[in-house]
Structure formats: structure tokens, C-alpha cells
C-alpha positions as CSV (number, residue, x, y, z in Angstrom):
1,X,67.2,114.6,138.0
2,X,69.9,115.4,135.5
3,X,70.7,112.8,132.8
4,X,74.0,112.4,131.7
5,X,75.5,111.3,128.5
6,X,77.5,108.1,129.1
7,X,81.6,108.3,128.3
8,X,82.9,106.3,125.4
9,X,84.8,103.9,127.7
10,X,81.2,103.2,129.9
11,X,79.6,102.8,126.1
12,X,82.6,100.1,125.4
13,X,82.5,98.5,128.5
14,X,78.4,98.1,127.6
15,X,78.4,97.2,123.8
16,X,81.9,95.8,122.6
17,X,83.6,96.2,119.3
18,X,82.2,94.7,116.5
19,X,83.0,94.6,112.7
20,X,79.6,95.5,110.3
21,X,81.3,93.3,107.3
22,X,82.3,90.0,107.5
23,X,84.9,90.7,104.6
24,X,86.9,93.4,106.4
25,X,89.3,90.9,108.0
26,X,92.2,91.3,106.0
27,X,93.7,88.6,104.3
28,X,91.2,85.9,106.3
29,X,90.3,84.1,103.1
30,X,93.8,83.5,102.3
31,X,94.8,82.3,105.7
32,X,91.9,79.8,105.9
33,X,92.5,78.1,102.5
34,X,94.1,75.1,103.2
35,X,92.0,73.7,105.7
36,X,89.4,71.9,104.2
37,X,86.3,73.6,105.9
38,X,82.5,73.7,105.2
39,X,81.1,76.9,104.5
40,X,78.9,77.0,107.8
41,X,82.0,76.3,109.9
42,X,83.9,78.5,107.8
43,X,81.7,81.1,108.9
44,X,81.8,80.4,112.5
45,X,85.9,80.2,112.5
46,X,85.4,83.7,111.0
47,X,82.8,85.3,114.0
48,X,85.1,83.5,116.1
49,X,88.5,85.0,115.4
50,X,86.7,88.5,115.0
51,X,85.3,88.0,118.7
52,X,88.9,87.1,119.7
53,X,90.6,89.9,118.5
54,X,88.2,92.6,119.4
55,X,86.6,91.3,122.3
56,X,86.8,94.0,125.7
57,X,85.6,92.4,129.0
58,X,84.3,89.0,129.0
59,X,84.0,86.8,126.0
60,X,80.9,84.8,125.9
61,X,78.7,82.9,123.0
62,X,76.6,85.7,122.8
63,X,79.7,87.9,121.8
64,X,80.4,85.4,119.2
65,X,77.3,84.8,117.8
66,X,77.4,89.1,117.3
67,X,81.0,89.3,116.1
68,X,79.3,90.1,112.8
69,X,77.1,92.9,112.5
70,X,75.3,92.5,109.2
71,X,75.2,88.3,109.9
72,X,73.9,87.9,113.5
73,X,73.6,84.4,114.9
74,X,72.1,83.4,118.1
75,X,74.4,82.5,121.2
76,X,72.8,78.7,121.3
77,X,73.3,78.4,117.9
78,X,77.5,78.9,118.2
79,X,76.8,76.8,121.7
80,X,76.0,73.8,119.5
81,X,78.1,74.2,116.8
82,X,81.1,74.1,118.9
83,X,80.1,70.8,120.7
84,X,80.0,68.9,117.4
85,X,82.3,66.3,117.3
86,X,83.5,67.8,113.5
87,X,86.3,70.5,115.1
88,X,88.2,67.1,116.5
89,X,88.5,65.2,113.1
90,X,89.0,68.0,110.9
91,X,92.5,69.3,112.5
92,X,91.6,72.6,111.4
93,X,95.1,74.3,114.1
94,X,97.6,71.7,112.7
95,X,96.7,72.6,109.1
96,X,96.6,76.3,109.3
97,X,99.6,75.7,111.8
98,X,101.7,73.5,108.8
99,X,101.5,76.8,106.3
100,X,102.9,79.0,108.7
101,X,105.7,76.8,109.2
102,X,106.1,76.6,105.6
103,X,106.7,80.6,105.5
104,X,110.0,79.9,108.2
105,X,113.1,79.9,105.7
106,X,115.3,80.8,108.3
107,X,118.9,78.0,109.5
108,X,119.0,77.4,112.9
109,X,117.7,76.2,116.1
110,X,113.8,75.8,117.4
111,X,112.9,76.1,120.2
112,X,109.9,73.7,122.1
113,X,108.5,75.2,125.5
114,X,106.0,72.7,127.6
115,X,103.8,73.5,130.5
116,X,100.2,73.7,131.6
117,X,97.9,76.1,131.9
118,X,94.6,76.2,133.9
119,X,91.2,77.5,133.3
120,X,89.0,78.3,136.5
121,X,85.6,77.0,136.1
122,X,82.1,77.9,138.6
123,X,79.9,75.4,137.8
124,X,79.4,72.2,139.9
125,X,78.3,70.2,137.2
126,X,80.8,71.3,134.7
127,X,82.6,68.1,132.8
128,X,86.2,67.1,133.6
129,X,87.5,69.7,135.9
130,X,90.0,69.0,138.5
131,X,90.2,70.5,142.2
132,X,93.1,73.4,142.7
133,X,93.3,75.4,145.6
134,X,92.2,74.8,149.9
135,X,90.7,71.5,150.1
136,X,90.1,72.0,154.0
137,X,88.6,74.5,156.0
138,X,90.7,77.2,157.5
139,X,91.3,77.2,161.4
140,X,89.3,79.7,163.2
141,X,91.1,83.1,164.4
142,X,87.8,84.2,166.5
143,X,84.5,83.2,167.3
144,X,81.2,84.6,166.8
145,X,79.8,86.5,164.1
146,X,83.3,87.6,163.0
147,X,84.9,83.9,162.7
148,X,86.9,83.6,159.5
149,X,85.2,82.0,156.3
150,X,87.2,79.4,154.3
151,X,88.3,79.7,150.6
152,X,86.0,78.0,148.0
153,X,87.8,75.4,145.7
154,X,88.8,76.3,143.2
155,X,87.4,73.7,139.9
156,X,89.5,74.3,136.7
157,X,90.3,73.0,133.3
158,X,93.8,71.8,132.3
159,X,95.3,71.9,129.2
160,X,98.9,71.0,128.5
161,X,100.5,73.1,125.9
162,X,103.7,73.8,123.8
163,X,104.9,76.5,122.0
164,X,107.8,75.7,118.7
165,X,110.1,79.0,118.6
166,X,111.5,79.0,114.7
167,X,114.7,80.5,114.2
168,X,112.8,83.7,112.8
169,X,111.0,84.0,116.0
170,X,107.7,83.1,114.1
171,X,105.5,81.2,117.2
172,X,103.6,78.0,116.6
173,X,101.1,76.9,119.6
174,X,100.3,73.0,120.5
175,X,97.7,71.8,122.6
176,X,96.3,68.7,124.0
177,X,93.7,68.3,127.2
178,X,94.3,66.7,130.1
179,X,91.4,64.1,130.5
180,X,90.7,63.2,135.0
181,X,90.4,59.5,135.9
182,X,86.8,60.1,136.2
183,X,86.3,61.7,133.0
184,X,88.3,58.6,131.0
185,X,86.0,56.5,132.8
186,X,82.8,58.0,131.3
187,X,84.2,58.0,128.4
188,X,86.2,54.9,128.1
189,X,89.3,56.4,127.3
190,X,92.8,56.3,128.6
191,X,94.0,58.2,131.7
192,X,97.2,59.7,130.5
193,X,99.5,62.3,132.8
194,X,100.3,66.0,132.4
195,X,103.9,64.5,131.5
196,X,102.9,61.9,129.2
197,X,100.5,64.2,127.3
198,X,103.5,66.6,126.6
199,X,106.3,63.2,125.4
200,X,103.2,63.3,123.2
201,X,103.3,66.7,121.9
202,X,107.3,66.1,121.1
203,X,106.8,62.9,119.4
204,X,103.9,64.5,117.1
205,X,106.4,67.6,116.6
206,X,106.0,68.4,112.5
207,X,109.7,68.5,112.0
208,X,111.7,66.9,110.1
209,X,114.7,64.8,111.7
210,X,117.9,67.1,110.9
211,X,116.2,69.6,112.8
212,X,118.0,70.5,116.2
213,X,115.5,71.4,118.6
214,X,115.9,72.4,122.3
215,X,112.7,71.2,124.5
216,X,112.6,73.3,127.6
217,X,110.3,72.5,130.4
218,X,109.8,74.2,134.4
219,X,110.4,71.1,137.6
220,X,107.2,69.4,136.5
221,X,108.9,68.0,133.0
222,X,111.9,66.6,135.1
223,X,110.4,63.3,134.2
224,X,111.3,59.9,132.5
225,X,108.2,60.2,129.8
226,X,109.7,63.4,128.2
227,X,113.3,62.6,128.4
228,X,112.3,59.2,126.5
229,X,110.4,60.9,123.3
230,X,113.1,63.5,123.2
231,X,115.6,60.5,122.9
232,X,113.4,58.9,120.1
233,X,113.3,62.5,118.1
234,X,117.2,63.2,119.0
235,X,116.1,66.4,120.5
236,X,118.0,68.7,123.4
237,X,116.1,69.3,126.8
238,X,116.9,71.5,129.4
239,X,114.9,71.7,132.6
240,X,115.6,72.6,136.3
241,X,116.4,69.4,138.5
242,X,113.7,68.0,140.6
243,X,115.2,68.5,144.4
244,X,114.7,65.1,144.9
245,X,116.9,64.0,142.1
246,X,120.1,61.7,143.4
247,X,123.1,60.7,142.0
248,X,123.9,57.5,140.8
249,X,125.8,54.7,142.1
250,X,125.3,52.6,145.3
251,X,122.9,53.4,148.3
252,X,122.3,56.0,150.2
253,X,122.6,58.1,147.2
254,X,123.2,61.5,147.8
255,X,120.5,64.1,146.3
256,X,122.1,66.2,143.3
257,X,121.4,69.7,145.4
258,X,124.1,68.8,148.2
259,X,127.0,68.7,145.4
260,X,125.8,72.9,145.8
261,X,127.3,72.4,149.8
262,X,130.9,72.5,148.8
263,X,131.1,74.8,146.1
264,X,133.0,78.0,146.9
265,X,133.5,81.8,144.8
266,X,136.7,80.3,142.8
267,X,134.3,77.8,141.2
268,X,131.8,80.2,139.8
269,X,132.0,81.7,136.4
270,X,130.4,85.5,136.4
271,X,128.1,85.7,133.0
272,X,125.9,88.9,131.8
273,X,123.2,88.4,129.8
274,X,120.9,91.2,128.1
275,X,117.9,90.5,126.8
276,X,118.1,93.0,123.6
277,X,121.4,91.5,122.9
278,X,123.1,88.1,121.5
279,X,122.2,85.4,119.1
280,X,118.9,84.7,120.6
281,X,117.3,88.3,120.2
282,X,115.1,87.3,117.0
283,X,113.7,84.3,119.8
284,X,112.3,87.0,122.2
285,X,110.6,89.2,120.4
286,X,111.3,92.3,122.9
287,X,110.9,96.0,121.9
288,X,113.2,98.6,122.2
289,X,111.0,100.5,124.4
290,X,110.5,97.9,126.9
291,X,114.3,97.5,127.0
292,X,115.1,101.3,127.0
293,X,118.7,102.5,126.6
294,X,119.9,102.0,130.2
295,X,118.8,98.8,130.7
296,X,121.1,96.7,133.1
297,X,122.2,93.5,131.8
298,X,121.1,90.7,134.1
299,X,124.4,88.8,136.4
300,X,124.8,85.3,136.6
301,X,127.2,83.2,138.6
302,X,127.1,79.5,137.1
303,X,129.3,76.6,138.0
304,X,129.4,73.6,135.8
305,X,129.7,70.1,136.4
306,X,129.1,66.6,134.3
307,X,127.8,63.7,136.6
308,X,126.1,60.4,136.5
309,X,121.9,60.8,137.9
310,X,120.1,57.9,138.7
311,X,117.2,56.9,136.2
312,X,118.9,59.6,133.9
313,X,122.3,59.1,133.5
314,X,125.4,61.0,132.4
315,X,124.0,64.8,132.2
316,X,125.5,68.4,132.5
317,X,124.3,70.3,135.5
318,X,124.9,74.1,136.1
319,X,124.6,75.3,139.8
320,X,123.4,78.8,139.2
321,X,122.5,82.3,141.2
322,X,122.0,86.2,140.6
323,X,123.7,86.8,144.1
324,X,127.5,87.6,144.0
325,X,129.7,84.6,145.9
326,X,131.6,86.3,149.2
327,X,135.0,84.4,149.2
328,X,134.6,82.4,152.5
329,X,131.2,81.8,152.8
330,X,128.7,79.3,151.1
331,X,127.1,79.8,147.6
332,X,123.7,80.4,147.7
333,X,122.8,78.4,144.7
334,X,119.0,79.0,143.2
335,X,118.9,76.9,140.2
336,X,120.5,73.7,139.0
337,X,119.9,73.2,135.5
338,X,120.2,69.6,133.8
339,X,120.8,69.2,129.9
340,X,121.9,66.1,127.8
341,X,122.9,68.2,125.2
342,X,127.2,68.4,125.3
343,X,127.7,71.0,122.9
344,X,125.8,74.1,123.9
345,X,128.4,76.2,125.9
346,X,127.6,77.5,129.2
347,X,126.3,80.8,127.5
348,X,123.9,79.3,125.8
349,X,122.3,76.3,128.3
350,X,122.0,80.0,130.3
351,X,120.3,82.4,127.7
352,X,118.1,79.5,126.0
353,X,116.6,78.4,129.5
354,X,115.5,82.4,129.9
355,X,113.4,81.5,126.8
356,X,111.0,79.1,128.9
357,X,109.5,82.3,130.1
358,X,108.3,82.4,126.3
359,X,105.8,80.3,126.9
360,X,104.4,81.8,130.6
361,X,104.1,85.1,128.4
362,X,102.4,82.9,125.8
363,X,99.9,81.9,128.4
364,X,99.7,85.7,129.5
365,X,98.8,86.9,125.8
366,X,96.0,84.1,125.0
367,X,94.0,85.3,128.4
368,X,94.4,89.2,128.8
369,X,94.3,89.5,125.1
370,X,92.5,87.1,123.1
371,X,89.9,86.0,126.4
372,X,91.3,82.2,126.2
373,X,89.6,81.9,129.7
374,X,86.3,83.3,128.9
375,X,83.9,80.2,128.6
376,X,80.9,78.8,130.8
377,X,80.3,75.8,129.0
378,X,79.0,72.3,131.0
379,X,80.3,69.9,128.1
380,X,83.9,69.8,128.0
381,X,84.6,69.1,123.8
382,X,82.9,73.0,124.1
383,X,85.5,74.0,125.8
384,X,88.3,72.2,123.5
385,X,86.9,73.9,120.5
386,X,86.8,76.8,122.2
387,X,90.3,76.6,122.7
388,X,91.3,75.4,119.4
389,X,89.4,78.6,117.8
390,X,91.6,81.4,120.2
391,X,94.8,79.1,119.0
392,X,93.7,79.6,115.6
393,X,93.3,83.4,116.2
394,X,97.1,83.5,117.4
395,X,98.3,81.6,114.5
396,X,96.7,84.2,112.1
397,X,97.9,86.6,114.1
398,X,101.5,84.8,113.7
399,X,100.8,84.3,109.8
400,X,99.6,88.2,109.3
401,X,103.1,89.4,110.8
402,X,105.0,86.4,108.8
403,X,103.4,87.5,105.5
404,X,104.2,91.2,106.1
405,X,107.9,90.6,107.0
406,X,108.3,89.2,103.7
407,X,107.3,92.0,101.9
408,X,111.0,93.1,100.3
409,X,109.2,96.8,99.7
410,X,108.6,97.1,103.6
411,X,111.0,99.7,105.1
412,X,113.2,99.1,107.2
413,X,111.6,101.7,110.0
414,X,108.2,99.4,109.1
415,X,109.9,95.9,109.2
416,X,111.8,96.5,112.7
417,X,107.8,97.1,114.3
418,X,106.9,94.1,112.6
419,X,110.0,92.5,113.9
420,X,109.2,92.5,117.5
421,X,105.4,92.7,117.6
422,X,103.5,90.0,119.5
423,X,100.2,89.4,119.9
424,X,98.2,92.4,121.6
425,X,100.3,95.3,118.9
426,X,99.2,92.5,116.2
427,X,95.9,92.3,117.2
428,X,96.2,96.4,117.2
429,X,97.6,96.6,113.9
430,X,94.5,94.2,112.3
431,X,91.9,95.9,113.8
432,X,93.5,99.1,112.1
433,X,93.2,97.7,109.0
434,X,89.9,96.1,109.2
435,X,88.5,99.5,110.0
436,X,89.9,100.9,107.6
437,X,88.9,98.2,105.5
438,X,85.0,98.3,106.8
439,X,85.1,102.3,105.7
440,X,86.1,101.2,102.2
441,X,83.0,98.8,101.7
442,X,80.9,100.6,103.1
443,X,81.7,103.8,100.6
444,X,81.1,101.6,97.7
445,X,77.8,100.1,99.3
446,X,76.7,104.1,99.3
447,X,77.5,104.8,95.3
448,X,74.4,103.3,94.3
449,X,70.9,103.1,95.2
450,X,70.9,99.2,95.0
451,X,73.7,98.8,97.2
452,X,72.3,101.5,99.7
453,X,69.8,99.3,99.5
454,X,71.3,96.1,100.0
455,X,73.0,97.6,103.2
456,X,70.4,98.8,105.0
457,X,68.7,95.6,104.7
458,X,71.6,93.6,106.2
459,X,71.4,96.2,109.2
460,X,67.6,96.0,109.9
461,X,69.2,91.6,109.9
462,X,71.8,92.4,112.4
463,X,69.9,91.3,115.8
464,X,69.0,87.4,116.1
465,X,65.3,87.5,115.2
466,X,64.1,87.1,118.3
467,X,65.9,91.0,119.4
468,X,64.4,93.1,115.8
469,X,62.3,95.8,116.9
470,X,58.6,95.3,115.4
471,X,58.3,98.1,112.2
């Protein structure tokens, strides 16, 4: 039997990237300065983010707790650090979170996507998860041994999130959980819904009151909660009608949809958007490659209207489709977008509503990249810390791109990658330079025979006790 040397991508798949210094993390002491953090968690926000940004495959405790070669922790150890109920009063994301906004100098508008995201659990005895998926069995196609099996439930975490767009296209993340009835219960605390949790993330927004924000939500935000705290804040919202929205006045009340009925080709206004093109380029962060130089613009064919909706009141809707009108027949109408705001021009309710996709993308980025998903833990303030800490990875992320675009000696070659990077070239670009970083301590460890010394020491330390090899 012939033995064969394993590849370098079976050898990554088997032992994951890991940095030997703790100090090669560029910049990481500046970035955590002003939250006002023990040393011990200090140390574990540290293995944390380096797990995050260099994690391939699954992430786990036991890839956190060996993040750090030279300081090796045990998996139980980062477990039970993470359940402490410390990560909640110390607000470590909305401090490191306020110094980023800080760095946005930038006039203009923000931007405030809201939606939920989900994260699939196994266990059956795993705290405050709620039922997604077939509830009921499937009916049978055959009998016998080949009968059709039904789909398992799915059990998953919710967490309802919001992500503030500067005018710079710096990205700020917001989370709060959503707690089941059963879980309040236990824990004596109030039941709140998916759309009452996000009124909450508006009303909490750090901005300050001459700021002109547009809040932009997918069918589920069509609701009276959010429309309320955007009233209190004076903010813009733009969302897609429910279909069972009606128009006001007396009973039967028509739905809002069947004004789309009469419409006709005369009525709609043709309107081309591209997405490397117009005042909201800075906002999408696209690069040039992924647009490419024959990229077709995207068609739209909007019709505008202002009208009175029950429990809303006097709002702009926009009936709108990518398929040309025929003269003679009906408009297939796909969207009907509502806004209170009366001064954004039909352009603009169109080209800032693409931008809710920002935060879909968002979602996209903290789970193939950062491994946002990638806990098993049976206590659920685990799983909130968890979260917090891959947040707090893309805000450094966020801070390391802010920090080199103002650099006034960047070229201009230099500041247009910067530009338009998001999070997977940024998590790229770090690891470069903590490499490169790791190489440069390690070469001053070598020039003498006490740091030689010191080094090799910290590598025999670099397995939990319980893993060192008996010499």
C-alpha cells in the first residue's frame, strides 16, 4: 500500500488557518480602545475575531479557543466565557460601533435596512428556537419499502437586524434577538414581535435629529409599529405594500393592488438604472469587475400615484415592472412601493429601494464569510454573544477600510480598491498583513538567543494542556 502525501487544500480542510502571535492583527489595539474591556475578555474578543476572519469550514469553540497559537485555550473555557451575563451590560458593538461613525464626515443621506435573519439549529433541547419548515407529514406517492419519508423541522434562531448605510458607504450592523412566547415565559420577560423589535432598532438609531434617513424594509415591515418610530425620529420609509393593504374611505374598501387593473402603457414612465452609475454608487459598494464594461442597465416601467390607505394615510405608491407595457393589453405590475416621503423623485424612491438588497448581501457576507451560523450551543445568551463577537469582527473590518481611506498619501489606483471592498476582499487584505506582520515578529524573536528562547517555549504552550505530548 502506497502512502500518499496529502494536498495543501485536504491539509486546510484538516487544520485551519491560524495566527502564531496574538499581536499580528493589525491595528486591533487601536480598534478596541474605547470599549472599556477587562483584559481576559479583551483576550477572548481578540481569539474571537482572528477565528472569524480566518476560519475555513465550520467554526466551532474549539476553533476559537486555537485562534492563537502561542496562547491556546480550551474549547469549554471560551464556552463559558461567552455565557456570562458581562457581554450584555458592557455594550462592547455599540461602542466600537459609535467610533466608526465618528470617522463618517461625509453630507448626505443614510441609509437603515431591517429584516431578519435565521440560524438553523439540531438540537432538541436547544433554548429559544422557533419551528421553520413542514410541520406535517408528506402524503404518500407509493407504498412499501419505497414510501416517501417526510422533511424534518427545521428549529432555528431569529435575530432581527439592521444595517445604517453612511453617505460614504461605511456599514454599521444592529442587532436585537427575537425572544418565543415560551422563552419570555422562563424568563419573565416581555414577548415582543419581529416588527416591534425593529421600531426598536429605529428609535435607538445613534443619530442625531437633522439627519435624513431613509428606513427600508421587505413586506414583513409593512406594519403600524415601524411606521410609528419612524414618525417619532422624522425619518423616510420605503417598503413594498402588503397585498392585503386597502384604501381608505367607506366599506368595502378596495385593496390597493386593484388600482394596478386599470392602468394602461400611456401611464408608465420607462426608467434605466445601472448599478455602477448615479448618486447612489458610493452606497453599493460594487466593483468594476463585477459590473464589467457591457453591463446592461436594468429597465423599469413605474407609474405613480398619491392616495389615501387605511391605518396609514396619505402615501405615494409606485406600480412598478421590468416587462415592457403592450399598448392594449393589461400591465403586469410586480411591485407597488409605498413611501411617506414627498420629495424624493421617482428616480430615487426606485434606485434607493434596490439598496434593500444591501442588507440580504449583508446577511450573505456574515455566514459564507465570517461563519455567523456556525454555533451548537444549548443556552441561547451563548448564542447572542456569539453573534455580537462576528458583528464586532465586521465593524473592524468596516473601521480597517475607514481608516485606510483616509490616508491622503493612498493613491488613487490603492484608494478606488479600498473604495469598493466589502467584507470577504477586507478580510483578504487583513490576513495579508497579519502574515506579513507574524513574519516580522518572528524575525526579531530569532536575533537573539533569549528570544529564540522565549519562542520556543510559547510553542511547546500552544495545545490546551490536556493535548502536549509527554517530553
Amino acid at each position: 500500500m502506497v502512502l500518499r502525501k496529502p494536498t495543501i487544500r485536504q491539509t486546510l480542510k484538516k487544520e485551519p488557518p491560524v495566527l502564531i502571535m496574538q499581536d499580528a492583527l493589525p491595528l486591533f489595539k487601536s480598534f478596541l480602545k474605547p470599549a472599556t474591556l477587562k483584559q481576559r475578555a479583551r483576550e477572548l474578543v481578540l481569539r474571537c475575531v482572528i477565528a472569524f476572519l480566518m476560519h475555513l469550514g465550520k467554526m466551532s469553540a474549539s476553533r476559537v479557543a486555537g485562534a492563537v497559537r502561542t496562547d491556546a485555550r480550551h474549547r469549554a473555557q471560551v464556552s463559558r466565557f461567552m455565557g456570562r451575563g458581562y457581554w450584555r451590560r458592557c455594550d462592547l458593538l455599540g461602542q466600537l460601533r459609535a467610533q466608526l461613525l465618528e470617522m463618517e464626515t461625509r453630507r448626505g443621506t443614510f441609509i437603515f435596512d431591517i429584516d431578519q435573519t435565521y440560524c438553523s439549529q439540531q438540537g432538541k433541547l436547544t433554548e429559544n428556537t422557533i419551528i421553520r419548515g413542514e410541520k406535517t407529514k408528506r402524503p404518500k406517492k407509493s407504498k412499501g419499502k419505497n414510501k416517501q419519508k417526510k422533511y424534518a423541522q427545521r428549529s432555528s434562531h431569529c435575530f432581527v437586524m439592521g444595517l445604517l448605510i453612511t453617505p460614504s458607504g461605511i456599514r454599521l450592523p444592529f442587532s436585537v434577538s427575537y425572544y418565543t412566547e415560551a422563552y419570555c415565559k422562563a424568563k419573565k420577560i416581555a414577548h415582543r414581535k419581529q416588527t416591534e423589535l425593529a421600531a426598536q432598532l429605529i428609535r435607538q438609531l445613534p443619530l442625531p435629529p437633522e439627519a435624513r434617513v431613509v428606513v427600508l424594509g421587505d413586506t414583513a415591515f409593512d406594519a403600524e409599529a415601524v411606521q410609528t418610530a419612524c414618525k417619532e425620529r422624522k425619518f423616510s420609509w420605503i417598503v413594498p405594500i402588503n397585498p392585503e393593504r386597502v384604501l381608505a374611505g367607506a366599506k368595502p374598501r378596495p385593496k390597493v393592488s386593484s388600482l394596478s387593473e386599470i392602468l394602461t402603457a400611456d401611464q408608465m414612465v420607462c426608467l434605466k438604472v445601472h448599478p455602477g452609475k448615479g448618486k447612489y454608487v458610493d452606497y453599493r459598494r460594487i466593483s468594476r469587475y463585477r459590473i464589467g464594461p457591457k453591463f446592461k442597465p436594468r429597465t423599469y416601467y413605474v407609474h405613480e400615484e398619491s392616495r389615501d390607505v387605511h391605518s396609514v394615510g396619505k402615501v405615494r405608491l409606485f406600480f412598478s415592472t421590468t416587462k415592457a407595457p403592450a399598448q392594449g393589453h393589461r400591465v403586469e405590475v410586480q411591485k407597488i412601493l409605498m413611501t411617506n416621503d414627498e420629495k424624493l423623485t421617482l428616480r430615487d424612491v426606485i434606485e434607493l429601494y434596490q439598496l434593500r438588497w444591501q442588507i440580504e448581501l449583508f446577511f450573505k457576507e456574515l455566514k459564507s464569510t465570517l461563519g455567523l451560523h456556525h454555533y451548537r450551543f444549548k443556552k441561547f445568551e451563548k448564542a447572542e454573544t456569539w453573534v455580537t463577537l462576528c458583528l464586532v469582527t465586521f465593524v473592524y473590518l468596516e473601521w480597517i477600510r475607514a481608516r485606510k481611506l483616509k490616508q491622503k498619501a493612498l493613491k488613487k489606483k490603492e484608494r478606488e480598491w479600498w473604495q469598493v471592498q466589502r467584507t470577504y476582499g477586507l478580510a483578504l487584505a487583513v490576513r495579508q498583513e497579519a502574515e506579513q506582520r507574524e513574519l516580522k515578529l518572528l524575525a526579531e524573536k530569532m536575533e537573539t538567543p533569549t528570544g529564540r528562547k522565549v519562542l520556543a517555549k510559547q510553542l511547546r504552550q500552544s495545545h490546551p494542556k490536556e493535548y502536549r505530548a509527554a517530553i
